[in-house]
C-alpha positions as CSV (number, residue, x, y, z in Angstrom):
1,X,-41.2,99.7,-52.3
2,X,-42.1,97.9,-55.2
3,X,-38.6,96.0,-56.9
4,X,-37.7,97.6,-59.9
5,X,-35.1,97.3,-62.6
6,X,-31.5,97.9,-61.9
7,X,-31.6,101.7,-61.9
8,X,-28.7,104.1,-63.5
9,X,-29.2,106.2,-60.4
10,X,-28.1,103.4,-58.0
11,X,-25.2,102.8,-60.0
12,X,-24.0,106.5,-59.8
13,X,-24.8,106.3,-56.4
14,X,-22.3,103.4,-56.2
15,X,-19.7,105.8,-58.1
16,X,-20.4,108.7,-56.3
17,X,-19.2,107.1,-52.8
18,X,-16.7,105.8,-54.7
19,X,-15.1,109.4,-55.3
20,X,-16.1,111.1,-52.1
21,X,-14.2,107.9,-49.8
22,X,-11.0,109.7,-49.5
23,X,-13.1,112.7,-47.7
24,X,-13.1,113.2,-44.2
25,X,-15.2,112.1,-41.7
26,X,-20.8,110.9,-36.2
27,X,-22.0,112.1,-31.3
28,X,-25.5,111.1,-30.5
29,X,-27.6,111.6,-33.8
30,X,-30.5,114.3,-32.0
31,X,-30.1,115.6,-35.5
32,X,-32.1,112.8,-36.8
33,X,-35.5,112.5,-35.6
34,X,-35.9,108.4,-34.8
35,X,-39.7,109.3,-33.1
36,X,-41.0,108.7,-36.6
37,X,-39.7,104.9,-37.1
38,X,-41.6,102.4,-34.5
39,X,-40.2,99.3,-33.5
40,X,-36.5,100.5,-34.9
41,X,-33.9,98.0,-34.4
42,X,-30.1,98.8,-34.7
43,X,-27.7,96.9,-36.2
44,X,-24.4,95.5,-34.7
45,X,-22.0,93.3,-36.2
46,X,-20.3,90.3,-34.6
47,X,-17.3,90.0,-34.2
48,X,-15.7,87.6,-37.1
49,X,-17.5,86.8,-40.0
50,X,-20.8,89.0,-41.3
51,X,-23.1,88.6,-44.4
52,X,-25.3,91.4,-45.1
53,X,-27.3,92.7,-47.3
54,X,-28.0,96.9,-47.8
55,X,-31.4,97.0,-48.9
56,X,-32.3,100.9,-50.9
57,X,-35.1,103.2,-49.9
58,X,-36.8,105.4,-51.6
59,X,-35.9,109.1,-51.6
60,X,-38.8,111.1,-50.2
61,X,-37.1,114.8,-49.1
62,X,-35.4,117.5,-50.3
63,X,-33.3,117.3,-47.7
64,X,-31.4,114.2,-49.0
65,X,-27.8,115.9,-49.4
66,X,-28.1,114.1,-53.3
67,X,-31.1,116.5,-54.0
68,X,-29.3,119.1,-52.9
69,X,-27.0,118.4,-54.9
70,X,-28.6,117.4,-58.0
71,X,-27.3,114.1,-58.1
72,X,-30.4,112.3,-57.5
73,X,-34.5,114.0,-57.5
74,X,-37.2,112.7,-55.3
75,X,-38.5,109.2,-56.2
76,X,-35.3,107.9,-56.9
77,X,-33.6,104.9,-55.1
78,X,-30.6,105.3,-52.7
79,X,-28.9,103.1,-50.7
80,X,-27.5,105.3,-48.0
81,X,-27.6,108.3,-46.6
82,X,-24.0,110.0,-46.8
83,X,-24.4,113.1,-44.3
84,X,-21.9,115.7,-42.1
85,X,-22.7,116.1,-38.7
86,X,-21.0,118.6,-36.5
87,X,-21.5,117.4,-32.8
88,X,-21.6,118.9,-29.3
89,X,-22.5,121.9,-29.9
90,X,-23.2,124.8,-28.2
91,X,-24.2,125.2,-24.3
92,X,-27.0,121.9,-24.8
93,X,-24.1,120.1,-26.6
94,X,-26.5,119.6,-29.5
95,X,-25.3,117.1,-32.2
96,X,-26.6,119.5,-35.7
97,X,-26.2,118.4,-39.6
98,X,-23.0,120.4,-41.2
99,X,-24.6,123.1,-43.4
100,X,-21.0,123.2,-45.6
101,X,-19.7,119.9,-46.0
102,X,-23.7,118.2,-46.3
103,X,-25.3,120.8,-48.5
104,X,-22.3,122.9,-49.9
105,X,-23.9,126.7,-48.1
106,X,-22.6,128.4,-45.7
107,X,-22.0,127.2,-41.8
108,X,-21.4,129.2,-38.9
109,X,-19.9,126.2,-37.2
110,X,-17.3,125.9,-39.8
111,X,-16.6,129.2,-39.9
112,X,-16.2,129.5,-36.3
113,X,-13.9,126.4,-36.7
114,X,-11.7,128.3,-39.1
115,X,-11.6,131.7,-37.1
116,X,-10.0,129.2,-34.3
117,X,-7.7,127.8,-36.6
118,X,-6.6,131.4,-37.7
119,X,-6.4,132.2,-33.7
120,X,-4.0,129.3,-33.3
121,X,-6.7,127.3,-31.6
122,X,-5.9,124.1,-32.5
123,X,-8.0,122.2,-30.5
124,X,-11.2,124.2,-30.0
125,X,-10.9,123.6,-34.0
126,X,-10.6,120.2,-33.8
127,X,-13.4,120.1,-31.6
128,X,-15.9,121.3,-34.0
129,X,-14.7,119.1,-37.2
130,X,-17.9,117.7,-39.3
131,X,-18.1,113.8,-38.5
132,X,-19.2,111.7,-42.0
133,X,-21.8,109.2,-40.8
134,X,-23.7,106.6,-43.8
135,X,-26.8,105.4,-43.0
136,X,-28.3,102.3,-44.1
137,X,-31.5,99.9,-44.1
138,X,-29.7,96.4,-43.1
139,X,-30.2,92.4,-43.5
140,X,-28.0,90.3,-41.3
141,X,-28.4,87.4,-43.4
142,X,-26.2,85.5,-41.0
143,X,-28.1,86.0,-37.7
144,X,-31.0,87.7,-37.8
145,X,-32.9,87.7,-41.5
146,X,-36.5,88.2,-40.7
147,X,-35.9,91.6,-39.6
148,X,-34.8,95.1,-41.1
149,X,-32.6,96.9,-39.4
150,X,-30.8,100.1,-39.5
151,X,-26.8,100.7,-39.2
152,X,-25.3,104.2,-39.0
153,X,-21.6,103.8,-39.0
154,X,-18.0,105.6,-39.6
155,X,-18.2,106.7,-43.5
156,X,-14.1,105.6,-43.0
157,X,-14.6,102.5,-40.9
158,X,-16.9,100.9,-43.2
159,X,-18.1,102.7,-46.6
160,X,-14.7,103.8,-47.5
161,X,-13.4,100.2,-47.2
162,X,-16.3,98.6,-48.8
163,X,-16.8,101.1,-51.8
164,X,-12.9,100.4,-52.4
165,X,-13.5,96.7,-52.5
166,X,-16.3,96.9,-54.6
167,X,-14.4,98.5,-57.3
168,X,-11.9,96.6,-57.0
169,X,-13.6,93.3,-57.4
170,X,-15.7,94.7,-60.2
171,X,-15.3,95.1,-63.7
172,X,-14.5,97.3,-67.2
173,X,-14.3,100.0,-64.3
174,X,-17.6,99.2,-62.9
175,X,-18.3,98.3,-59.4
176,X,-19.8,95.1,-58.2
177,X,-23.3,95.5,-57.9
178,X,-24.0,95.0,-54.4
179,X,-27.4,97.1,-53.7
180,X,-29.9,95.9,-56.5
181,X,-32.9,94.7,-55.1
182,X,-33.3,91.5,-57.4
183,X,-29.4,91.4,-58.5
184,X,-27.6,92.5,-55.8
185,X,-25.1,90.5,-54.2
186,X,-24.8,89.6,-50.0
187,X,-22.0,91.3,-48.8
188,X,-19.5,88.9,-46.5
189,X,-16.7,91.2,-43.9
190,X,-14.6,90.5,-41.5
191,X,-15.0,92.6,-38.0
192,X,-12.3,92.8,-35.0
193,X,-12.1,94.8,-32.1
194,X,-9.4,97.1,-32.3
195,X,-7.3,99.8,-29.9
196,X,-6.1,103.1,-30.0
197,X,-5.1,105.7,-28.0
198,X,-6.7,109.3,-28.8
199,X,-6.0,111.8,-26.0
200,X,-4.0,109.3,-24.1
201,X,-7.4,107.3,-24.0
202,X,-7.9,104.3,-24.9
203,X,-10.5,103.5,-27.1
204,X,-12.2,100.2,-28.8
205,X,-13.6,100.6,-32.3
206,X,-14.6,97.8,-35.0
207,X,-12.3,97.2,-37.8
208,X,-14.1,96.0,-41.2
209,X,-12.0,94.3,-43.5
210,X,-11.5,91.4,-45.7
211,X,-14.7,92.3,-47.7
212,X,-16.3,89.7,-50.4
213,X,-19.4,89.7,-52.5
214,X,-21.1,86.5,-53.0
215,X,-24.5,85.4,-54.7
216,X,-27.7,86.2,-52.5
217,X,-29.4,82.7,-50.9
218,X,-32.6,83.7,-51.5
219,X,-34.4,87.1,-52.8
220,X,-34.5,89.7,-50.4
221,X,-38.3,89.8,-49.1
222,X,-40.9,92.0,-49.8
223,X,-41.9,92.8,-45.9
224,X,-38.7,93.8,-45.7
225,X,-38.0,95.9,-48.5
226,X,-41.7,98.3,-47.4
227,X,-40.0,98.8,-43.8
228,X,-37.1,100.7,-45.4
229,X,-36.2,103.7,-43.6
230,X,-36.4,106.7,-46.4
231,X,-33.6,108.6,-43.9
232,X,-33.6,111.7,-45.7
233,X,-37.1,112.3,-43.6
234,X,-35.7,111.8,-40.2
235,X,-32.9,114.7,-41.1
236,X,-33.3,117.7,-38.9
237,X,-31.9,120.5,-41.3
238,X,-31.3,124.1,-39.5
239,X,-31.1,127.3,-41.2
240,X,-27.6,129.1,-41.2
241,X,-29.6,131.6,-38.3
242,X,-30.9,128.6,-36.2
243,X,-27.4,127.3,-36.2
244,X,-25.8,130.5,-34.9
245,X,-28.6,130.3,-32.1
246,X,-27.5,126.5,-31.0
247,X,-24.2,127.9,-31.3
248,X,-23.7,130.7,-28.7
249,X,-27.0,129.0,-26.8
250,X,-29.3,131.9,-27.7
251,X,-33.2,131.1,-27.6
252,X,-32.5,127.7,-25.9
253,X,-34.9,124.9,-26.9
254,X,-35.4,121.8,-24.0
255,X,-32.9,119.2,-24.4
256,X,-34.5,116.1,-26.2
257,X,-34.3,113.1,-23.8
258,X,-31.4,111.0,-24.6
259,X,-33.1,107.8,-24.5
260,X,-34.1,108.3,-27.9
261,X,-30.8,107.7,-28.9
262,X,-29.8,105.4,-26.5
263,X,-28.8,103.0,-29.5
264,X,-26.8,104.8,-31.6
265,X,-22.9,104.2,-32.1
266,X,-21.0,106.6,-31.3
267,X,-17.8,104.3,-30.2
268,X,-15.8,104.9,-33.3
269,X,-16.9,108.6,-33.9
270,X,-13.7,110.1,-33.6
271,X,-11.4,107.3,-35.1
272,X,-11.4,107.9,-38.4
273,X,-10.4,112.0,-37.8
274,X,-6.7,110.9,-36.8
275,X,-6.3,109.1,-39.7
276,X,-7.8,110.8,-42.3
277,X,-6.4,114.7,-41.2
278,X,-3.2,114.6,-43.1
279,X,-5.1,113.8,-46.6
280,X,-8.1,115.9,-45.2
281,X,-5.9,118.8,-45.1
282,X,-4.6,118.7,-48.5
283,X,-8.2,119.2,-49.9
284,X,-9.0,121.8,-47.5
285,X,-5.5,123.8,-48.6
286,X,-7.0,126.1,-51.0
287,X,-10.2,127.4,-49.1
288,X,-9.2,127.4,-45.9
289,X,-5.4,127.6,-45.6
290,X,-5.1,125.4,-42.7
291,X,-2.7,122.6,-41.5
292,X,-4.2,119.7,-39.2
293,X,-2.1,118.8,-36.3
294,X,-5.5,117.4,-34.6
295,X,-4.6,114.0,-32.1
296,X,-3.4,111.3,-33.2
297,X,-4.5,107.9,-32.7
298,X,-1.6,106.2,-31.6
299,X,-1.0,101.7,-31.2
300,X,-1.6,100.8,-27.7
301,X,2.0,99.9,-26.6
302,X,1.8,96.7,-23.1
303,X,3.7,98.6,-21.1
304,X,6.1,96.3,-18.4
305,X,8.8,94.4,-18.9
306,X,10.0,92.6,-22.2
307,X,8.9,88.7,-21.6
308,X,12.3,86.6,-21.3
309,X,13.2,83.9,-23.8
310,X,11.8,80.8,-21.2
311,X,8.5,83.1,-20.9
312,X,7.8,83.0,-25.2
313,X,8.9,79.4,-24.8
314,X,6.5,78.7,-22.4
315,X,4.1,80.4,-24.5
316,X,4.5,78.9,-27.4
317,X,4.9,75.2,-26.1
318,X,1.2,76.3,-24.6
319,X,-0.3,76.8,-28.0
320,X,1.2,73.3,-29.2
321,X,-0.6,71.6,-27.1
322,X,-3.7,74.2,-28.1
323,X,-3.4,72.9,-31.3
324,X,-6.9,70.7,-31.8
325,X,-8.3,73.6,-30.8
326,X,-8.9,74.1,-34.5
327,X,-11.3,71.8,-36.1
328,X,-10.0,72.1,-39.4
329,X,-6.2,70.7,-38.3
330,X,-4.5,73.8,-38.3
331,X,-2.8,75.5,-35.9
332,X,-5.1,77.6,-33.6
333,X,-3.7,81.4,-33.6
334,X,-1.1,80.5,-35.0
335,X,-2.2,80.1,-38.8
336,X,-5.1,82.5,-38.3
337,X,-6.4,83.5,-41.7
338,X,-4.2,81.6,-43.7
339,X,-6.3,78.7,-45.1
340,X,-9.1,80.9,-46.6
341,X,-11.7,78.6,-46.8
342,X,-11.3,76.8,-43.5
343,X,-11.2,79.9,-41.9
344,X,-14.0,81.3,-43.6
345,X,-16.4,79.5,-42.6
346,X,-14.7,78.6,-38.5
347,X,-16.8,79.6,-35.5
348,X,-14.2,80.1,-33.1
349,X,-12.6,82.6,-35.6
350,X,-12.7,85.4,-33.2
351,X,-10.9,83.3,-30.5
352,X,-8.5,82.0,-32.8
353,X,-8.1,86.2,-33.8
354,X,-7.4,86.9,-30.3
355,X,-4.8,84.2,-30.1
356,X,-2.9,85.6,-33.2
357,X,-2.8,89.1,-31.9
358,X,-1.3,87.5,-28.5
359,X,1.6,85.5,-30.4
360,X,2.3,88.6,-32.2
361,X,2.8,90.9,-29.2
């Protein structure tokens, strides 16, 4: 992909994501077709400090939810894909794009999910909720940036956050510019593991915060920007009639082997349901009458007893003598993310994380 001009449809692509955050939110992604991408590496983030950069793609499809929409036509730039995916479905527990919430039409998934919420079936509902999973074409500036890589993630772990922060940071109501292929800034984040408890499971998910957009070291390079996944071609769109059929397990197709997807994330897929249900519900109100009482992620409480007063002392006497842990002179744990930019750029952050989140239980 040749680099072009800052384009007007980028920056409404920007503002789009910007409106949609607050909407609701991916199992193993058999409803994208990663046969057609060799060599495809998947992107992780450490834990502590990342500096990427999201490199746009080309739309080539109709299938891209903004052509559907008329937001965007073929040929133009994009630089995620924003899609609905409804997942285990039916008797092959097949992970299928969301016909409603994707494309606007009509979805016998969703309309099965509001028959069980009219039943009183709370959780078979729940069940069947459309997961919002971005896509995009990734340069980990920081550890790896020789090689493209692609990152599906939580739209509410990570675009919500990051769409916020742009706008925030940006200005006369404009967002910081963070996707343009010569103008574009290198995104910096902060990522921690995190638990909760959904189901009375516990689960570890990333956490993405403390976003910042800084000037780009060098231009992004051209090898890079031609291996940019165009993700709107890898989208396995069913008709309303094929749907039904993976529904109620009519006309069975083989199951796909599930190496092919052996990479994708699917850790945090459920996360951002329990904390988005309460707004969720308020948009859904009018068209569905429904109320959301789906789980809810709840702390992880250390069970056992309270530790006694000569325990914390003991505790805290330890990290006194921890203190040069800290190369910078502060207090390890203890005055974690307080000296911005020491701790920016520390590389025992994470430990000295893990040590905060201990002195504060």
């Amino acid at each position: 992909m040749k680099a072009k001009k800052k384009s007007n449809s980028l920056r409404d692509r920007l503002k789009k994501s910007y409106d949609t955050r607050e909407r609701g939110a991916g199992s193993r992604s058999s409803a994208m077709d990663w046969k057609k991408i060799d060599d495809i590496k998947f992107y992780k983030p450490k834990e502590g400090k990342n500096k990427i950069n999201i490199i746009p793609y080309l739309i080539k499809t109709k299938n891209d939810p903004l052509v559907k929409t008329n937001d965007a036509k073929v040929g133009d730039e994009s630089y995620m894909l924003d899609v609905y995916f409804h997942n285990n479905i039916g008797p092959t527990q097949a992970q299928v794009v969301c016909l409603k919430e994707t494309y606007g039409k009509p979805c016998p998934i969703c309309e099965l999910r509001q028959q069980y919420y009219n039943e009183g079936k709370r959780d078979e509902a729940g069940a069947l909720k459309p997961k919002r999973t971005c896509f995009y074409n990734i340069q980990d500036v920081k550890n790896d940036p020789d090689t493209l890589q692609v990152w599906n993630i939580s739209h509410f772990l990570f675009e919500k956050e990051l769409i916020e922060e742009a706008f925030f940071k940006g200005e006369d109501g404009e967002p910081v510019d963070f996707v343009d292929i010569d103008d574009g800034k290198t995104i910096v984040f902060r990522a921690s593991d995190t638990d909760s408890l959904i189901n009375g499971k516990k689960v570890t998910f990333m956490e993405f915060k403390s976003f910042d957009f800084i000037e780009r070291d060098e231009p992004i390079e051209e090898s890079l920007i031609k291996k940019t996944v165009s993700f709107d071609e890898l989208l396995i769109v069913h008709t309303y009639d094929e749907l039904k059929k993976i529904l109620y397990g009519e006309d069975e197709e083989d199951e796909e082997d599930e190496e092919d997807n052996e990479n994708i994330e699917d850790d945090d897929e459920d996360i951002e349901d329990e904390d988005e249900d309460e707004e969720e519900d308020d948009e859904e109100e009018e068209d569905e009458e429904e109320e959301d009482d789906e789980e809810e992620v709840k702390p992880v409480k250390k069970r056992g007893r309270k530790p006694s007063v000569k325990k914390e002392e003991t505790k805290k006497e330890k990290v006194k003598k921890d203190t040069n842990k800290c190369p910078n002179g502060h207090k390890f744990g203890k005055d974690n993310d307080k000296y911005e930019d020491d701790c920016d750029d520390c590389d025992i952050w994470a430990e000295c994380k893990r040590e905060n989140k201990k002195l504060k239980k």
